[in-house]
N, C-alpha and C positions, 0 to 999 in steps of 0.2 A: 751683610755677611762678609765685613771685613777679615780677610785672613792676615796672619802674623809672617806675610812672606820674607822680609827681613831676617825673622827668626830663623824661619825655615832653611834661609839660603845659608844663614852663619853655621849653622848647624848643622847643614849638611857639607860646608867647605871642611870643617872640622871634623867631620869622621873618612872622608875622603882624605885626607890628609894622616890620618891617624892608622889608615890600610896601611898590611904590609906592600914592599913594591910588586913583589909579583901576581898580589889579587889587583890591585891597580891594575896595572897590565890586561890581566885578562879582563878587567871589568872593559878600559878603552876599547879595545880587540875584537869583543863581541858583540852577538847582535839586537836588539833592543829588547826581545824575547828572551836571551841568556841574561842580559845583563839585568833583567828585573828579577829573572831565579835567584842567580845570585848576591844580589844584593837582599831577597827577602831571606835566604839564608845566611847571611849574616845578622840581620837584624833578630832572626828568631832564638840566633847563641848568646843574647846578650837580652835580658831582663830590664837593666836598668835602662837599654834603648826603648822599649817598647812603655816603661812608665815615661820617659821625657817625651816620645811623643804621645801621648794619652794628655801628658798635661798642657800640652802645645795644643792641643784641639779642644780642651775645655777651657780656654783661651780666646776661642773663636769660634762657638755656639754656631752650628749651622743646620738648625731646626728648620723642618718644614714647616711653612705658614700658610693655609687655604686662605684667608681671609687677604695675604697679601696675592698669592695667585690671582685671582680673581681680581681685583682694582689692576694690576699690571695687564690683564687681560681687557680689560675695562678702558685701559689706554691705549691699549695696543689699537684696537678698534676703532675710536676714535682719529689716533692717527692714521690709520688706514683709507680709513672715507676722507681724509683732508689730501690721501694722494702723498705723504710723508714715510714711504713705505721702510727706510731704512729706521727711522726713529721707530716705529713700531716694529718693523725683525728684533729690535732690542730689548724691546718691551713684553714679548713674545718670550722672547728667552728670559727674562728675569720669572715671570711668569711659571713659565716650565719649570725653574728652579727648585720654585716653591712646591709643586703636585708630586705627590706622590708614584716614582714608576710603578708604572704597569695598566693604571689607572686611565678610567677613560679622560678624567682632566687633563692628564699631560699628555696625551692624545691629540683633543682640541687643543692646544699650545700648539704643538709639531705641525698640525695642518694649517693651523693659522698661519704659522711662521712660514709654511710652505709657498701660502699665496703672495703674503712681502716677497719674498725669493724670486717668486715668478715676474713679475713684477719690476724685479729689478734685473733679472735677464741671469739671473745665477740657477740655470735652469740643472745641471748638474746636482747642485747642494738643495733644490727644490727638491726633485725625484728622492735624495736620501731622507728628507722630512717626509715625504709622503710614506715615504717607507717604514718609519720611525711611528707615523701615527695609524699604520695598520696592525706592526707589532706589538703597537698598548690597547689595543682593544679598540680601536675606531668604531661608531657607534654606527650599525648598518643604514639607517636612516639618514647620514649624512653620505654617505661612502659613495652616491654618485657624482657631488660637485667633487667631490676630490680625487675621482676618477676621471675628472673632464681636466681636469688641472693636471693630471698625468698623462694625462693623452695631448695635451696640449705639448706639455713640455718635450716628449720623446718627437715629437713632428718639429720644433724649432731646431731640436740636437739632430734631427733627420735619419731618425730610427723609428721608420717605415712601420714595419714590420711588428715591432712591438707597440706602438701606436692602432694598427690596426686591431692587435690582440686585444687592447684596451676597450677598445671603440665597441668592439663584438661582446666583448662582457658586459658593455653600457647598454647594447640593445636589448641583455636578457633583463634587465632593472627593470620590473615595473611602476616604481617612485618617482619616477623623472616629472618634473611639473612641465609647465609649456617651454617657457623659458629656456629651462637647459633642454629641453628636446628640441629645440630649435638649434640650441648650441651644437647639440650633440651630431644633429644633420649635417650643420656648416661644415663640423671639424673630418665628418665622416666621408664629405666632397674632398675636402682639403688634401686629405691623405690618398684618396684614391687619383688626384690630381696630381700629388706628388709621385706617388707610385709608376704611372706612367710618364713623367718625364724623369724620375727617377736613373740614378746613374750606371746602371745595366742596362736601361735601353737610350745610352746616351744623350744626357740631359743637356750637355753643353755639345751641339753638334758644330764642327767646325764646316760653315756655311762658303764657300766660295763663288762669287759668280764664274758662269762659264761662258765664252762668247764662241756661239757655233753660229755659221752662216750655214742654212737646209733651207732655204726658200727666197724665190723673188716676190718681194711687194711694190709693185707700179709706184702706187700712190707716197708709202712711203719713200722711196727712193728718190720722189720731185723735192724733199730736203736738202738743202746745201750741207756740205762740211763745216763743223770748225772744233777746236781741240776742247773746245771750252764750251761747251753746247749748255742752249735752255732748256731742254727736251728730257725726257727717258721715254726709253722703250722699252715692253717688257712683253713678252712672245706668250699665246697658249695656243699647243697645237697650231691651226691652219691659222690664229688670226693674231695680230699686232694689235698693240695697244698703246699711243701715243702722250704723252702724261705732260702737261708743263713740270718744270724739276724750279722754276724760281719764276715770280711775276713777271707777264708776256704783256708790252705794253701797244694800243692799236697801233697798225702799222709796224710793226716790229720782226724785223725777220725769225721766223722758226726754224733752229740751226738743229742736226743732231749729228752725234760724232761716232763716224764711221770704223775708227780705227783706234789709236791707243788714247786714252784720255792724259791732258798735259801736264796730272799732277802725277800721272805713272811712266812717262817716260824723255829724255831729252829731247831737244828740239830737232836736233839732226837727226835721228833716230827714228823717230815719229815723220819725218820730211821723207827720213829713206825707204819706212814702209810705205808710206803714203804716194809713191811714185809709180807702184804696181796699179794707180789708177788712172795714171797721166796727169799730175795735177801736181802743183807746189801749194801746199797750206798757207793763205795769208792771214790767218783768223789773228785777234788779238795777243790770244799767249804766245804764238809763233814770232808775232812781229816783235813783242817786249823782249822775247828769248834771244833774237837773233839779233838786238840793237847791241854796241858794241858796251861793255863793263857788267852787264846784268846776265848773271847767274841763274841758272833750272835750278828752280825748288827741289829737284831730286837729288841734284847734281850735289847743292847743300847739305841735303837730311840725307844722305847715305855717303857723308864722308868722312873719312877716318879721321881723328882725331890725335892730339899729341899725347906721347907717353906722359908726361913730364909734367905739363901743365893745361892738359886737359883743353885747351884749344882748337880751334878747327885748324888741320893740315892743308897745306893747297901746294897747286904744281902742275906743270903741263908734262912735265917730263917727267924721268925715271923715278928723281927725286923729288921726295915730298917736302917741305921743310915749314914748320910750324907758324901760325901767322902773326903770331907774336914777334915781334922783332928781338926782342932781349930776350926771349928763350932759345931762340935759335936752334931749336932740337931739329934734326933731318934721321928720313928713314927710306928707304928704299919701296918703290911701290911696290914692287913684289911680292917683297917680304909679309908687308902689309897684307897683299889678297891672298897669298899663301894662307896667313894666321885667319882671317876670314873662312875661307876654304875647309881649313882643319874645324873652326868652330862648329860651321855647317852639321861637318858631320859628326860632331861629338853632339848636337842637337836632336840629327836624327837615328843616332843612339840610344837616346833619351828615349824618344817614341818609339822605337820598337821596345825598351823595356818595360813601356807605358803598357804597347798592344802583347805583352805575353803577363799581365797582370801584376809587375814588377812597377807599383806605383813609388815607394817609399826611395827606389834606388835612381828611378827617373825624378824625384823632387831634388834629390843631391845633383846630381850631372847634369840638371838644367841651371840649379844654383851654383855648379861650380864656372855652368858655361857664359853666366853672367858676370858673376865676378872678372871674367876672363878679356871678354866683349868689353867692359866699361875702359878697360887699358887702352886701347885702341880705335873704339867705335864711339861716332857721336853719339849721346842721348838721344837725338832723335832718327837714329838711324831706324828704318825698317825692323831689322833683325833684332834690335832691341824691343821693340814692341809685339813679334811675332815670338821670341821668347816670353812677354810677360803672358801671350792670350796661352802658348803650350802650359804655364806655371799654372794658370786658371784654369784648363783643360783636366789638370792632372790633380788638383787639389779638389772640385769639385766630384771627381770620380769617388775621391776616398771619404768625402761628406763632408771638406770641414770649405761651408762656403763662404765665410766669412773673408779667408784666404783668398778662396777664390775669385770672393768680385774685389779683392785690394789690387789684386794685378788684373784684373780684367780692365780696371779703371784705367790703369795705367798706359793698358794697350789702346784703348779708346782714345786717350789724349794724340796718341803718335798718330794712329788710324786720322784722327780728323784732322790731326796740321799736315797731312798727307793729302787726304782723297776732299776735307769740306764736312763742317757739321751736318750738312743733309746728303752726303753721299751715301750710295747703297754700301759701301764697306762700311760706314759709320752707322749705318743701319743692322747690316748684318751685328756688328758688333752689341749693341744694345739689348736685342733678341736674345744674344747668351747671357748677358748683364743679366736681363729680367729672368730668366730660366734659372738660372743663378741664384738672387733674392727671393725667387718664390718658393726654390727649395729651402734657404735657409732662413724663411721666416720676416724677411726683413719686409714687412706690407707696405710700410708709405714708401719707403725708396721704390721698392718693387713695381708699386702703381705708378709712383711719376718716371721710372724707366719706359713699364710700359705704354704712358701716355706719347713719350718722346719717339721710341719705337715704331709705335702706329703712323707718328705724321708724316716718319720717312718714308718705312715702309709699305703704304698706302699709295706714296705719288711712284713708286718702282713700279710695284706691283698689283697695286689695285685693292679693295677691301675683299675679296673674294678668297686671297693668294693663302696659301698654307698655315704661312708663317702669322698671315694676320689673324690668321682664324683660332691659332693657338692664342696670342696674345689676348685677344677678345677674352677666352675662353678664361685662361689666368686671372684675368683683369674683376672677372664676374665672380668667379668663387672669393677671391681677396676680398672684394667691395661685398660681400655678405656677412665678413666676419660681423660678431660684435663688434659696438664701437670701444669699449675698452682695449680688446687686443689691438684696433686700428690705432688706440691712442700709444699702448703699450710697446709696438714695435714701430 
């Protein structure tokens, strides 16, 4: 069904040409709906238009063929089972070409094509084929898998809601064979699992540990200090719970740490709280900190940076000056924590626009307060990072998670060159990951987050703790899917 588009285009540059200027005019001017009125009013004042194109289209015969339908469908199929899902969406559509609308053949075309679609994660332009093949008469007897293929697809876009609506019209079918009544069950957990971590009852919860001292424990208390401890401890009610946090070898002292841990605060800092117990820290991060040339990790990852050329700023005094030598840029500290300061709170700006449902105007003012931050602030500053997890907070609210675990990643990277790949922030952090991926479908990521998740937070907290019992729970509806969707996402 070669068309004569060459023709077509000379031929239309030459009646566009041949307009007087001011129907030109209007035709540029208007809107795709006027400008096709008017253009078919002109074509209809002029006879000898309507025979040139009459002869232009018997030029390029474009007769329906069932016999080709069907072998195109015939291929389609074929590559389909080979897993070649995009050579058959084409196949599919050549197919469709040929059937008759309205008909139930071009029907089965549109749902065929819907499953390539799904398949390839084009879950939008899926829903409009399925659409497509309930307007040509979809034949009732099919109409459950491609109700489950619709219910499929609204729960990866994270439309809840109309997923569920799906699901409930699948229960009234009485055609379902075992198979998809199996499926049908998975998908009908899936939903109600996403339902309740769904983002009204806040899916991505921003978790922070809190450290309150409410209790003496004897026992624990015979532990030494150090900044750098092997241990976690993690409280329920009246009792403590003691966890190795990294291999404890015989004879090896069991340290836990009392006060601020050494990748959250300087070493003088941490000395000068640490005083209100009568004691000077001599643990190893204290002694590397306080030998003379070697630099706090913090001290590092939360320093400001040069305008100019993007380098780390240093300085003991008022003045900062770049530590590049040929850039030479200097800035006043100040100035510097001032524009910090201001950032802050154009941040928590953001979040109260967040908390009165003003998600769209909090995605701009967090994105402008990064743009902002990058002039100034290292990469791996804190505050960069605690913007990327607000950017994921705020994107997963409005459903689009895809978004939202791109910056969640992000803040993960800063989180563990901060606190350690198995630290409980790095943990906290992963728990949103997976809450995240589970709402938007992503299964293998999801699983290996939440595989990762568990082994942190297991030694924090124990397998009992809230967070692990959600995770489990995630873990088991995903690992029921089918193995296609396992494959497919």
């Amino acid at each position: 069904m070669a068309l004569p588009v060459a023709e077509w285009q000379g031929r239309t540059a030459r009646l566009w040409a041949a307009l007087e200027p001011a129907l030109r005019e209007r035709l540029a001017a208007a809107s795709l709906q006027d400008a096709v009125r008017l253009g078919c009013d002109v074509l209809r004042s002029k006879e000898e238009e309507e025979a040139a194109l009459e002869q232009l289209c018997h030029r390029a015969p474009t007769g329906k063929k069932p016999e080709a339908a069907s072998w195109y469908r015939e291929q389609g199929n074929r590559e389909f089972k080979r897993g070649r899902y995009q050579a058959a969406l084409r196949l599919y559509s050549r197919a469709a070409s040929h059937e008759l609308p309205g008909s139930p053949e071009v029907s089965v075309c549109f749902a065929n094509r819907s499953a390539a679609l799904l398949h390839l994660g084009h879950f939008e332009v899926c829903l409009e084929d399925i659409a497509r093949a309930e307007s040509h008469g979809y034949p009732d007897r099919l109409l459950p898998k491609v109700l489950l293929r619709k219910a499929e697809c609204l729960l990866c876009l994270g439309r809840l809601q109309d997923a569920q609506d799906v699901l409930r019209v699948l229960e009234s079918k009485i055609s379902l064979d075992g198979a998809m009544t199996t499926h049908l069950t998975r998908l009908k957990k899936l939903s109600q699992l996403k339902v309740k971590l769904g983002p009204g009852d806040g899916a991505v919860v921003d978790k922070k540990p809190v450290r309150l001292a409410t209790a003496f424990f004897p026992v624990l208390s015979l532990l030494n200090h150090s900044c750098c401890p092997n241990t976690s401890v993690s409280f329920s009610r009246t009792s403590v719970t003691v966890r190795a946090a990294q291999p404890i070898s015989s004879g090896q002292e069991v340290l836990h740490c009392y006060g601020p841990h050494w990748c959250r605060m300087r070493v003088a800092e941490r000395q000068q709280l640490l005083r209100q117990y009568f004691f000077e820290c001599r643990c190893p991060a204290c002694l590397q900190e306080l030998q003379s040339g070697v630099k706090s990790v913090v001290s590092i990852r939360n320093s400001f940076c040069c305008p100019k050329c993007r380098a780390q700023m240093q300085g003991e005094e008022d003045t900062l000056c770049c530590s590049i030598e040929a850039c030479a840029t200097s800035a006043s500290r100040d100035h510097l924590s001032g524009r910090l300061q201001d950032l802050q709170q154009e941040i928590k700006k953001a979040l109260e626009l967040l908390g009165v449902g003003k998600a769209d105007q909090a995605i701009k003012k967090l994105l402008k307060c990064q743009m902002d931050a990058e002039t100034f602030l290292s990469p791996e500053h804190l505050l960069m990072g605690e913007m990327e997890d607000h950017l994921a907070q705020v994107y997963a609210t409005v459903g689009k998670w895809q978004e939202a675990a791109r910056h969640l990643r992000k803040s993960i990277e800063i989180v563990e060159m901060y606190h350690g790949p198995s630290s409980v922030e790095t943990g906290h952090e992963l728990f949103k990951l997976a809450q995240i991926l589970f709402n938007g479908f992503a299964v293998s990521e999801a699983l290996s987050t939440i595989q990762r998740a568990e082994g942190i937070l297991s030694v924090h907290f124990g397998p009992q703790s809230a967070q692990m019992q959600e995770l489990q729970e995630m873990k088991a509806c995903l690992s029921e899917l089918p193995r296609d969707i396992l494959q497919r996402t």
